[in-house]
N, C-alpha and C positions, 0 to 999 in steps of 0.2 A: 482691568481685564487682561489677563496674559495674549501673548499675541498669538499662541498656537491654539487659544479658544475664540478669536477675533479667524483665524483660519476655518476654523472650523465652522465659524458661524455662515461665513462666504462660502460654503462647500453645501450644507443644509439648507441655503437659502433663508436663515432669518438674518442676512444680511446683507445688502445686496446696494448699488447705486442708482438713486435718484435719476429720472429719461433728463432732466433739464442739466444733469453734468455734462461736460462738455469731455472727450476722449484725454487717453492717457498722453501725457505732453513730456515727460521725464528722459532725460539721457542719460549716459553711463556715467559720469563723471555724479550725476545726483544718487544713483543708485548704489556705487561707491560709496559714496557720502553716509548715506542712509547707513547702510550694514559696518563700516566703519565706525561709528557712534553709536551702533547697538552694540559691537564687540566690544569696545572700551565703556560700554556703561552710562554713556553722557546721554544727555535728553534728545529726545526726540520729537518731544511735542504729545500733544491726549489727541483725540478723536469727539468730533461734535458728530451727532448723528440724530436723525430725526425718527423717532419711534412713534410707526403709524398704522394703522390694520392691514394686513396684506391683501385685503379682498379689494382696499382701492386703494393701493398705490401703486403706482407707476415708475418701472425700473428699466434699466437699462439692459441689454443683449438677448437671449433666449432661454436662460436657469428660469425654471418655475420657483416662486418664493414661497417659504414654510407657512402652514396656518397659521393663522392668531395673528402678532405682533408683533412687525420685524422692523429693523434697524438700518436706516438709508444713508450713509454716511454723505456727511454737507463738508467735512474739514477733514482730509485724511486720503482724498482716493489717491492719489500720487504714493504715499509711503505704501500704501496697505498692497494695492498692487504691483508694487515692485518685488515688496515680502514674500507676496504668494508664487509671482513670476519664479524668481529664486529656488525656494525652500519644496513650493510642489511639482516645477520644473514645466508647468505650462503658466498660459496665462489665465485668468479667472473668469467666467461666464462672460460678465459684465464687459469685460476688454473691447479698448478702441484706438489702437494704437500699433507702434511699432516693438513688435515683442523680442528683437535684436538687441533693444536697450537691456534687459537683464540674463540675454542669451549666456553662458559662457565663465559665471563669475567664480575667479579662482583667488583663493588665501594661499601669501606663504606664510610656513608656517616660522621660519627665522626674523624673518622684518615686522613679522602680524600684519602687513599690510592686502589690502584687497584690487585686484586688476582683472580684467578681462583676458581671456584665452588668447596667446598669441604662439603659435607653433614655436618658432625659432625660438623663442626664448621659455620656454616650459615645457617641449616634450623633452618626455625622459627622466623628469627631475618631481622624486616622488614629495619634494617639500609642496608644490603647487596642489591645492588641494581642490576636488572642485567641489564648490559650496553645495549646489543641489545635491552631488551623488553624497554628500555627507548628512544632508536631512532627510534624504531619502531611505538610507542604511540606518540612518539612528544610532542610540546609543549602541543597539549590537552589533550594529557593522564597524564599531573602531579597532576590533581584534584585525581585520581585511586591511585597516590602513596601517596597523603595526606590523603587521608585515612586510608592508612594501615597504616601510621606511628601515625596518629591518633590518633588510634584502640588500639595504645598500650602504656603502663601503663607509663606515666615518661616519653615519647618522647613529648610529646603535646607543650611543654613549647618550644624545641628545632625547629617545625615546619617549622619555618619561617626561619630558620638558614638553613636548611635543605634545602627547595627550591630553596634559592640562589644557594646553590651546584649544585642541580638538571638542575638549568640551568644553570649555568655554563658549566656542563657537557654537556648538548644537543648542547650547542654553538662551542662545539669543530669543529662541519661541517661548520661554519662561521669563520673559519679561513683561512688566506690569506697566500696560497704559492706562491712564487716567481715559473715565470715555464719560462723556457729558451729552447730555439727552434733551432735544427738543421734543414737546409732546404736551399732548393737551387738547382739546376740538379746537380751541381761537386758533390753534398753529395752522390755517388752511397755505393753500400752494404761495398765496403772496409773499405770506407773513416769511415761511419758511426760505422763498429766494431772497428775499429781500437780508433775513440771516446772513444766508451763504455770500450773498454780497460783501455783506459787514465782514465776516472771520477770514475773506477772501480780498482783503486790502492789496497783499502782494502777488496775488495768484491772479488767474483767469477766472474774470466775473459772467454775468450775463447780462448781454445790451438787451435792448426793448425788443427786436425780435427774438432775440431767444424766448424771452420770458414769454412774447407772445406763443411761441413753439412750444414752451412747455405745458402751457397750458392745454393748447391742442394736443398735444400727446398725453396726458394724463385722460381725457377722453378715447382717441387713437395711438395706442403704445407705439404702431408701425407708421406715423408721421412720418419722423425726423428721414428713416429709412426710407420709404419712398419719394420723399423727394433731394434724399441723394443720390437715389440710384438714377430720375430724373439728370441731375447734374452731371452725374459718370458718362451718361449719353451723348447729353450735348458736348461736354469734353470730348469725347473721341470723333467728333467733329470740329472742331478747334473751336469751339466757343466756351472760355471759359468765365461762368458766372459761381455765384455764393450763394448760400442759404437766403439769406436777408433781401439778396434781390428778386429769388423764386417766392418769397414769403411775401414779399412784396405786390408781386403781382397776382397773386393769391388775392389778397387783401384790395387790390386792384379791381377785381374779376366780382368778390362775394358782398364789399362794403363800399363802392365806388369814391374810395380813401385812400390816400397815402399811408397815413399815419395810423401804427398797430392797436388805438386805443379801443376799438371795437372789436376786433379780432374776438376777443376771447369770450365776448358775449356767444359767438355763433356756437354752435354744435358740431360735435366730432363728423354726425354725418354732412354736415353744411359744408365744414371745412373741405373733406375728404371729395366731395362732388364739385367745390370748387378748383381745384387742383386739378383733378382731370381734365375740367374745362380751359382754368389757364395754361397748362401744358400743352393743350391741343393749341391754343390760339398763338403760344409763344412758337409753337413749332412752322403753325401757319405763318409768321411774323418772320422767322426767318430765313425758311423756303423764299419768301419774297423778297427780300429784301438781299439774300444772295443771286435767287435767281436774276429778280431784275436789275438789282442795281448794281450787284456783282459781287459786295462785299459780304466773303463768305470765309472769313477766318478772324479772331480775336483782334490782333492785332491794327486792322481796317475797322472793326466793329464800334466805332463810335454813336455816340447820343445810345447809349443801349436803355438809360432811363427813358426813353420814348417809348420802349416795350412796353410794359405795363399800364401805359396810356391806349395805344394798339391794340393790347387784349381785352382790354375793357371796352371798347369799339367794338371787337369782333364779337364777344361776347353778348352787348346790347342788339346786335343786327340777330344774332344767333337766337337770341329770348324771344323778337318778336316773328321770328320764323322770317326773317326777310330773302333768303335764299342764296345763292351766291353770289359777291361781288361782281359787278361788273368790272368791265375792262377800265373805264375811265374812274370810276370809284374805286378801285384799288392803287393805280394811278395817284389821285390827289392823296390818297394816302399817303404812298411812299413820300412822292411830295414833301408833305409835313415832316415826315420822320428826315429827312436830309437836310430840313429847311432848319429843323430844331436842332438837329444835331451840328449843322456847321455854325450857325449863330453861337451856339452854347446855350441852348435853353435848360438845361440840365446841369451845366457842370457849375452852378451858384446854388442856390436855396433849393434843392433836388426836392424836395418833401413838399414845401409851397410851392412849386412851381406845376407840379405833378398833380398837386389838389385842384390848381386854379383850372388844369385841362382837364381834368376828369368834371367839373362842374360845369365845363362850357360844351363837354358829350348831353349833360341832362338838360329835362326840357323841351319844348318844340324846337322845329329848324332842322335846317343841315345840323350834324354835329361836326362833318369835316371843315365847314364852314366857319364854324363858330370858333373851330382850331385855326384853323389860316388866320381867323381877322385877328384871332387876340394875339398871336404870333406877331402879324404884321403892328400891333398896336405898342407891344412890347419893343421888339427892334426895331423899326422900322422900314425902310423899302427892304425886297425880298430880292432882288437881283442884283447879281457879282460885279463887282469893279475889277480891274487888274489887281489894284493895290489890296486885295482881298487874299492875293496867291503870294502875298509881300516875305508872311512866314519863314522859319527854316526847321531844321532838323524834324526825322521822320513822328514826333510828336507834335509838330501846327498842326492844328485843326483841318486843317486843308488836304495834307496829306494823304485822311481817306478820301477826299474829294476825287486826288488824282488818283487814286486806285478805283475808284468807281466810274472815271469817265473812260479808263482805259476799259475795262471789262463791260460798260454799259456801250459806249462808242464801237469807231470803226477804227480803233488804234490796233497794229499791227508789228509783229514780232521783226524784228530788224537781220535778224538772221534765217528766218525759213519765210520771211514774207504772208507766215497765219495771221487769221486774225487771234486779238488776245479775249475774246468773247468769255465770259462764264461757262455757258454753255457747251463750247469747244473745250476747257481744260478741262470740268468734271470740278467738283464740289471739292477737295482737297488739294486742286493742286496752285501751291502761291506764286506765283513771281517775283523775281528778285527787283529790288528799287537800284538803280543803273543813274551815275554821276556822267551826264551828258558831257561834260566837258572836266578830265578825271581831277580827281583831288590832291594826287602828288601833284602832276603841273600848275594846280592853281595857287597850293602853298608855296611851289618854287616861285612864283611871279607876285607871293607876297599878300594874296587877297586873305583877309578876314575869315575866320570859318564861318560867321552867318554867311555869307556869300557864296562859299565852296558848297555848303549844306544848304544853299537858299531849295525853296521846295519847285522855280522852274529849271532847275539846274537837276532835278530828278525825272526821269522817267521808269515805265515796269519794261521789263524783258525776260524773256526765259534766260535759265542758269546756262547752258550752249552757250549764248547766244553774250551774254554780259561776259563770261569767260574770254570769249572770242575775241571781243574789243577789246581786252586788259585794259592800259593806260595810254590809249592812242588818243589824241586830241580829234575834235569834228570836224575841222579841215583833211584830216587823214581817211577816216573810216565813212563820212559821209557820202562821199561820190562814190563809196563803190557799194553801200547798201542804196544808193538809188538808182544806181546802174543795174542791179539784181533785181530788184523789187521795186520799180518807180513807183512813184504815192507815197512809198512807205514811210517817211520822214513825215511828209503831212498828218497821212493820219496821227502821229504823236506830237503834231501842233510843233512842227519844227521850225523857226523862217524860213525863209525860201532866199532873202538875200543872202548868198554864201559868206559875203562880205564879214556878216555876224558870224559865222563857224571859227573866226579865227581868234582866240585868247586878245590880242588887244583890245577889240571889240566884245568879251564876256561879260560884261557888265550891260550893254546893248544886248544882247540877246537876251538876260533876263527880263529886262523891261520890257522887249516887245512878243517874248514868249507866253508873257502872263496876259497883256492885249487878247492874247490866241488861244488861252487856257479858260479865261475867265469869258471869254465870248460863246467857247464850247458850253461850257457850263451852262450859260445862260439857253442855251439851245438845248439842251438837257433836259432842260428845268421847264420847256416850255411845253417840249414832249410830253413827259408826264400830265401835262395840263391840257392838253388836247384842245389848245385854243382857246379855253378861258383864261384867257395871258391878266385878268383883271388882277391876278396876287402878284404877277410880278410889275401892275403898273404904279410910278409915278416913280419920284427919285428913291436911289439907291442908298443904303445907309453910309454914315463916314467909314471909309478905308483907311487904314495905316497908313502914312507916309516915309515910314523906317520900317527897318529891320524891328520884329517885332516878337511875341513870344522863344524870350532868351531860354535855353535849356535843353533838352531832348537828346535821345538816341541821334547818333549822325554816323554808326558804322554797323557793319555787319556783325564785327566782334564785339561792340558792346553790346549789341543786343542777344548775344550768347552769352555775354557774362551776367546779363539781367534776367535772363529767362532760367538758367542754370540758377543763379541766386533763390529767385520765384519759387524753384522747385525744391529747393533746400529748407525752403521756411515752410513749404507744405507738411516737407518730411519730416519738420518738429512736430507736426499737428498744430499750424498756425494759417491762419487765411492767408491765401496769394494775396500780393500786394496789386496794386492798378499799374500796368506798363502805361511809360507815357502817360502819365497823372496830369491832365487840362488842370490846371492852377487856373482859375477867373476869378475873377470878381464877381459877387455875390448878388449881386442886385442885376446887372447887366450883360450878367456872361460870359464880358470882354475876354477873353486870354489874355493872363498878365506871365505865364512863364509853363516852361513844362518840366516836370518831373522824372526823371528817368524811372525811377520806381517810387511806389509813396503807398501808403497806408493813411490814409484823410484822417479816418479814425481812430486808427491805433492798431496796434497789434493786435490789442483786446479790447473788441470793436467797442467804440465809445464813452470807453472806460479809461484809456491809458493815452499820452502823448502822441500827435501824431507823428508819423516818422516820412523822411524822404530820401533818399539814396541817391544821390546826386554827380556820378562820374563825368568828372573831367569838366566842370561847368566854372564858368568866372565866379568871381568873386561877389557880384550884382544877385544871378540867379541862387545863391547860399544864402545870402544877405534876406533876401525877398522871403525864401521859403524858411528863414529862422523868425522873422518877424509875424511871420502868419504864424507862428506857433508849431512849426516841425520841429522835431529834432532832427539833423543832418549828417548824415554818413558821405565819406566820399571815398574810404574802400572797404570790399568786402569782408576782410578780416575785423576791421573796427564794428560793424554791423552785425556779424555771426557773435561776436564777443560781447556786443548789448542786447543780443536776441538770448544765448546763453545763460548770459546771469544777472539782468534786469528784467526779461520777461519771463522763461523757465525758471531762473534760478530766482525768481521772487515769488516761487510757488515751492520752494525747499520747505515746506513744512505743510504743506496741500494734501 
């Protein structure tokens, strides 16, 4: 099939892309590529496409599809879209992506070679051709281009040279691809992902949620879309979560399951009324859990697999009409959701661990109950030791602990004497994490960065107010923010012996800061329980006795160059990666290391290696996360270069 009737076909609607594709992922350098190897004639690869009645199939964006029998292409959306991008100078119905990738593409015509628009070096110069406005004019506008090459001083002689080029190029849409057809009634939705799986070896496949997703949208065409518009939401509220975790709780809320294998039994309208409902309870879930406990931005959002246990809670209370939460019943909620999240009851077996609490909701009894004991039966005691706050860098687990005692507590701003309450700053605004005793003086005196990064050697402060103290040591800036503001050091569980403020004694003041941290906590925790202290009685579980979860963010600037990173891999059309990736151990939870960035799954969610991005970390925490099976980047150039042309660029023929 010539490609300018493969155009046409996309323009008609009898051909159009599959709802279970996943958006256009291509860069300039493939687009290049592409048109480059159709000017010189070299292969490009056929086209697999699934031909199926258009009255039920299910396609991608908002073109209505031709009657009868149209053609969904399963190998090919990468080239085909680039084609069209180009040659019709928009992007095609179907488009999900960044349309800057085939914005601008110019031929010279001395080199033959293909680059994108760049002022300085092409205006003026009528050999740069630009490709759209030449498929656009067609054959009868190349008298328009012999002119301008005309027009100019020294080209005249090359003219005729030139027009062969010129059509050479325009003929690129009279090129014949090979196009191979799936079809047949056996071809239902399995059979055919299951295909695109197979001819999509080097490309972006589809994990078990998608497949589950496609299915519901082959019923509901406007799924996928509402519940990313869902996610858009929560994003502009800093919480950022994925498809798979929304779909999740989905499947939480309608099949009281982890795992998608039911999903697709339900119905589009099942599906669709589930969603409203888990939306509403995830929204309830984290109103609360910002309001009370404070932590209301991504970053602090730890144990977020607790959600979808939560929804299915609120949900069950919701079906039997039980009314509003009480005060203390919300309470033992939250509770659990801190309890699970600082153990790590989610960052091991997430899928089994998440069944076992959805089965201990069903049934007679408390169900918050039946959560607490198996918790408690799992880890064992529920209340904090020092050696609990033992941790460093802003990825220990602990880390959101102390952002949540600071905003749940009566801890207080060191520079205006506020308190740092939730409720006083307003739902977006963060605080900065404040090295109580600074970190140039600590490297000068030699200490270890677990140490200088330990997590009682952090406190929150406003931006003011952390500015203000630069690199003063706590002997310096201490008596005179308690001179201003007395209390105010207490309330952020300071000693009180000054003796400890002074760098000899740094290593004493973590020890008996964490005595003062982990005692709040436990007052915390007691709160929430309003006197049924029975989940936090009998002994506590083993605490570290070292320095423990090696790895993590430990500066303000790496955690700009991870989030900038984050935002780069989105702009390919690839999932954010997990900041501060809790590496544990599977069975127990434990934290064995933290990740600065990581993909558990893969790029292409549980299909491809998993990856971890590891700035500035020993040689122990590489070690660890090569052995679990990451692959390890430790800069960002070497990671953009295997995102590039190991993950895009193993879809060149997609």
């Amino acid at each position: 099939m010539k490609l300018s009737t493969v155009l046409d076909h996309i323009d008609s609607g009898h051909m159009a892309l599959p709802e279970f594709q996943r958006g256009y992922v291509w860069n300039r350098d493939q687009v290049r590529g592409l048109f480059d190897s159709l000017y010189r004639r070299h292969p490009v690869g056929g086209l697999l496409v699934w031909a199926t009645e258009s009255m039920t199939a299910t396609h991608r964006g908002d073109g209505a599809l031709a009657a009868g029998v149209v053609k969904l292409l399963l190998d090919g959306q990468q080239r085909m879209t680039s084609l069209y991008g180009v040659v019709r100078g928009k992007p095609p119905k179907f488009f999900d992506g960044n349309a800057l990738v085939f914005t601008g593409l110019r031929f010279h015509l001395d080199v033959q070679s293909f680059e994108f628009y760049q002022s300085v070096k092409m205006k003026g110069d009528p050999r740069w051709i630009d490709v759209t406005e030449l498929m656009d004019k067609g054959t009868a506008g190349l008298g328009e281009f012999v002119t301008r090459l005309t027009a100019q001083p020294g080209l005249a002689p090359k003219v005729g040279e030139y027009v062969g080029r010129l059509s050479r190029l325009l003929s690129i849409t009279d090129v014949d691809l090979h196009v191979e057809e799936v079809t047949g009634p056996d071809k239902s939705l399995d059979v055919v992902v299951d295909i695109f799986n197979r001819v999509n070896s080097g490309g972006t496949k589809l994990s078990k949620g998608d497949l589950a997703l496609a299915k519901i949208c082959a019923e509901w065409p406007e799924g996928r879309e509402a519940m990313k518009a869902k996610l858009r939401e929560w994003a502009k509220s800093d919480f950022h979560f994925n498809l798979d975790w929304l779909l999740r709780s989905v499947n939480t809320v309608l099949t009281g399951e982890a795992k998608f294998q039911h999903l697709h039994e339900k119905s589009a309208t099942e599906v669709q009324d589930a969603l409203a409902r888990a939306t509403r309870h995830i929204d309830t879930s984290l109103n609360l859990i910002g309001g009370r406990l404070g932590l209301d931005h991504d970053r602090v959002f730890f144990g977020r697999f607790g959600v979808p246990v939560m929804a299915r809670y609120l949900d069950q209370r919701q079906q039997a009409k039980l009314g509003p939460m009480s005060e203390k019943e919300r309470d033992k909620l939250l509770f659990w959701f801190v309890q699970a999240a600082m153990w790590g009851r989610f960052s091991g077996s997430t899928e089994s661990f998440i069944d076992q609490d959805l089965a201990a909701l069903e049934g007679e009894g408390d169900g918050l109950d039946k959560l607490l004991e198996q918790l408690r039966l799992w880890h064992g005691g529920l209340r904090a030791e020092p050696g609990h706050f033992t941790g460093w860098s802003q990825g220990a687990r602990f880390y959101p602990v102390l952002y949540l005692l600071t905003r749940m507590g009566e801890a207080r701003d060191w520079g205006t004497g506020l308190p740092l309450k939730a409720n006083l700053l307003g739902k977006m605004s963060r605080l900065e994490v404040h090295h109580i005793f600074p970190k140039a003086q600590l490297y000068k005196h030699k200490h270890p960065r677990p140490e200088v990064n330990a997590l009682a050697n952090f406190c929150f402060l406003t931006k003011d107010t952390n500015l203000d103290i630069t690199d003063r040591l706590p002997e310096e800036y201490f008596p005179q923010v308690e001179a201003a503001h007395p209390g105010t050091l207490a309330s952020q569980w300071i000693p009180a012996d000054e003796k400890l403020w002074k760098m000899e004694h740094f290593r004493d003041f973590l020890e008996v800061r964490k005595v003062l941290l982990s005692a709040e906590l436990n007052r915390r925790m007691e709160e929430l329980l309003h006197g049924d202290n029975r989940w936090l009685a009998g002994p506590a579980s083993a605490a570290p006795t070292a320095i423990s979860g090696g790895g993590g963010i430990t500066s303000e600037a790496e955690e700009t160059e991870i989030q900038a990173l984050n935002d780069w891999v989105e702009s390919q059309g690839l999932p954010r990666g997990v900041v501060s990736y809790d590496f544990a151990d599977l069975q127990s939870g434990e934290q064995r290391a933290v990740f600065d960035l990581a993909w558990p799954s893969g790029l292409q969610v549980e299909l491809s290696q998993p990856v971890a991005v590891l700035f500035d970390e020993d040689a122990a925490t590489i070690r660890l996360a090569s052995e679990a099976g990451f692959r390890c980047f430790t800069e960002t150039n070497a990671f953009q270069g295997y995102v590039q042309k190991e993950v895009l660029g193993g879809a060149a023929h997609a």
